[in-house]
N, C-alpha and C positions, 0 to 999 in steps of 0.2 A: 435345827432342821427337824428332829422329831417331834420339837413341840409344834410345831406348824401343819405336819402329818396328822397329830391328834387333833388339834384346832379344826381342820379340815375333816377328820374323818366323826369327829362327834356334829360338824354342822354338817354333815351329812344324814344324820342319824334322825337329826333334828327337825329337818324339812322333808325327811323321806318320814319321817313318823304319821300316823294317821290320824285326825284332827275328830274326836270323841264329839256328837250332837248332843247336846242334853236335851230329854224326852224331859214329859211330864211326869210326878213323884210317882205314880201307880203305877208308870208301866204302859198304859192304853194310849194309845195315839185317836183322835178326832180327825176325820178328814170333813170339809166341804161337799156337797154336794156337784160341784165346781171339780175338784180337783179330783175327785171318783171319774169324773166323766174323761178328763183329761188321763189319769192312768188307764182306764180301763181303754180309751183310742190309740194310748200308746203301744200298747199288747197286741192290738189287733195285727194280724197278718195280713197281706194283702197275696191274694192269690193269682199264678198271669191266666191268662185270657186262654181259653180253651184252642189247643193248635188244629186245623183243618185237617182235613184227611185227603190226602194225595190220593187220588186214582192208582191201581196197581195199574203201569202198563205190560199187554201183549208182548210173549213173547215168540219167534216162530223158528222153528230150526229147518231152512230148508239143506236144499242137497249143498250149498255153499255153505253154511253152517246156522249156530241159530243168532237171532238178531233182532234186537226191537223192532216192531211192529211200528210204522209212521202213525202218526195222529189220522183219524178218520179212514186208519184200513183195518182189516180185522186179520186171523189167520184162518186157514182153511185145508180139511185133507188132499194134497194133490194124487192123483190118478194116472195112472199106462192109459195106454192109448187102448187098451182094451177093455177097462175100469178098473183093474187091481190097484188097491192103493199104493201106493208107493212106500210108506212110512213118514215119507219127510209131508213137511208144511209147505202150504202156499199164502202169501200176503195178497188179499182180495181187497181192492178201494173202492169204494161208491164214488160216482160219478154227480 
């Protein structure tokens, strides 16, 4: 049994081991013109696509509280019936 253990644990050793390339005697590696062009596209990043810029929308706080503004209305200061402002907002739509 333990010799089986060893068996097993040295061909383990063996096929996890890392398989050495032989270079050329000096040292310098040659690449292709070819194969520059393919490392150098592998490198490349590809960057995503520029995200749009959402509209901030309107927001209006009237006396019921504050609350997005519909598409196509804007907000507006409401007034007394005397002209003092009120504080609160009004939602004013075009027609």
């Amino acid at each position: 049994m333990k010799t089986w253990i060893l068996v097993l644990g040295l061909a383990a050793i063996v096929i996890a081991a890392p398989v050495a390339k032989a270079g050329p005697a000096d040292g310098v590696t040659t690449l292709s013109a070819a194969s520059k062009k393919e490392a150098r596209s592998a490198r490349q990043v590809r960057r995503p696509a520029p995200r749009r810029v959402q509209p901030q929308r309107h927001v209006a706080c009237t006396f019921m509280g504050c609350q997005p503004v519909p598409a196509g209305c804007y907000p507006v200061t409401q007034y007394n019936w005397n002209g003092v402002p009120t504080g609160f907002d009004a939602i004013a739509c075009r027609r």
